[in-house]
C-alpha positions, 0 to 999 in steps of 0.5 A: 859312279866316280871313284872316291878316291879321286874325291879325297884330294883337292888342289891347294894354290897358295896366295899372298894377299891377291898373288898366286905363288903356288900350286900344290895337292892336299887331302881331307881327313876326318877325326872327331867331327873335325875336317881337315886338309893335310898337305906339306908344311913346305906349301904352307911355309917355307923359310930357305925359299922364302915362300910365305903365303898368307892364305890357300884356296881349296876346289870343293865339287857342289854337285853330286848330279855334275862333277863339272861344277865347283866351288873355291874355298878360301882358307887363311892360314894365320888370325891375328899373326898367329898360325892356324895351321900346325906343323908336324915333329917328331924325335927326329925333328921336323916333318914336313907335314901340315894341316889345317881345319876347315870350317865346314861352314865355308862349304857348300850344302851340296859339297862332294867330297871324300876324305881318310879317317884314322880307320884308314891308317894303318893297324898292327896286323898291316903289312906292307913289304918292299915293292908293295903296289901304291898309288900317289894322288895329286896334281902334278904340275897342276894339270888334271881333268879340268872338266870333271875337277879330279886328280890324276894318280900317278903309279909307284911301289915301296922303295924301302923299309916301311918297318924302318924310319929311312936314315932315322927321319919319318918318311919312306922312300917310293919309287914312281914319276913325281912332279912339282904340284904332287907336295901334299898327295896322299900315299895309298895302298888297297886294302881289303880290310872289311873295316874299311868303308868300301866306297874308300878301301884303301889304307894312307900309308904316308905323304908324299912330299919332294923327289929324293936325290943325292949329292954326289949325282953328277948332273951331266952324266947320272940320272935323277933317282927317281924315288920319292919321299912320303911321311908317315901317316901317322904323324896325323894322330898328334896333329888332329887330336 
C-alpha cells in the first residue's frame, strides 16, 4: 500500500498559453464538498519577476491497480480577465499563499488522490516545540519517481517559534535541504491524534515557500542559512470558506 501522504501532492507547471514557465509543488485540500490546490501565490503570480502564467497543469494517477499511469489536468487560472485563484492576506499584509478550485468534473472516474482537510490542521491541545521532526513534500527541481508519479520528501525540524508569527509575518522558519520546484509543498508533522483518519496521520503545519537568506551574507565567504520559510496553514480557513 502506497503512502497517502505521497498522494496529496502533485506538480504544478505553469504555462503561458503553449510555453512552459515553471515548475512548481502544490497539494490538495478538501472543505465542504469543495477540492482545492494550494500552492504559492508566487507560482501563480508574480509581479517583481514578471512571471505571469495564464494557466497550471496538475498530475492525477487514474489507476488505483497502477500508480504508472496518470493523467494532466488542465486548469486555468483566470475567466474573463478575472482571476480564479484567491491569494492569501493577513494583518501583516500579504501571504504567499494561493488556491484554487478544482472542477472535479476535470477529473478522472478512477482518480487517485489524497488530500488535507480542516481536520489536519492544527487544534488548541497541539504542540509543536522547536526542533520538532517535520517533513516538506514536493518536487525539488522537478525531479521524483517518474515511474510511479510521487514526490520525494525532504527531512526538516522547526527552526522557530511556532507560537510566534516570525518577524510579525505569517510564517515560520524550518531548517532542511530545499530547492527550486519545492514552492508550494506542504509542511507536515505526525500526528497521533485518534481524529485523524489513519490512512492520513499527520497534521499541515504550513507552506513551504523560498529558502530564507539575509542580506548581509557575504556570498564569498558565509554560507547560505539553510533555513526555510512555511506559512501558516491556517491561512486556508478564510481562503476555502
Amino acid at each position: 500500500m502506497i503512502e497517502a501522504l505521497l498522494l496529496t501532492t502533485s506538480p504544478v507547471k505553469t504555462f503561458n498559453q503553449n510555453n512552459l514557465l515553471t515548475n512548481a509543488s502544490g497539494f490538495f485540500f478538501s472543505r465542504d464538498n469543495k477540492l482545492f490546490l494550494v500552492t504559492s501565490r508566487h507560482v501563480l503570480v508574480d509581479t517583481p519577476s514578471s512571471h505571469f502564467p495564464d494557466r497550471i497543469d496538475i498530475e492525477i494517477h487514474n489507476d488505483p491497480a497502477n500508480l504508472a499511469t496518470s493523467t494532466q489536468v488542465s486548469i486555468p487560472l483566470y475567466q474573463s480577465g478575472e482571476a480564479l485563484f484567491r491569494q492569501g492576506k493577513d494583518r501583516s499584509g500579504e501571504v504567499d499563499v494561493a488556491v484554487i478550485e478544482i472542477d472535479q468534473q476535470l477529473l478522472p472516474a478512477s482518480a487517485v488522490f489524497a488530500s488535507f482537510s480542516t481536520d489536519h490542521l492544527l487544534t488548541q491541545d497541539d504542540n509543536v516545540d522547536i526542533g520538532t521532526p517535520i517533513l516538506i513534500v514536493g518536487f525539488p527541481l522537478g525531479f521524483h519517481d517518474t515511474l510511479h508519479h510521487l514526490p520525494i520528501v525532504r527531512d526538516a525540524i522547526n527552526a522557530s517559534s511556532f507560537s510566534l508569527r516570525f518577524q510579525g509575518q505569517g510564517y515560520f522558519l524550518t531548517d532542511g535541504r530545499t530547492h527550486r520546484g519545492m514552492s508550494g509543498a506542504p509542511v507536515v508533522t505526525r500526528s497521533n491524534s485518534h481524529g485523524l483518519n489513519n490512512n492520513l496521520p499527520w497534521r499541515l503545519l504550513g507552506i513551504h515557500s523560498a529558502r530564507f537568506d539575509v542580506g548581509t551574507r557575504d556570498m564569498q565567504v558565509d554560507e547560505a542559512l539553510g533555513l526555510n520559510c512555511a506559512w501558516f496553514a491556517d491561512i486556508l480557513l478564510p481562503l476555502t470558506s
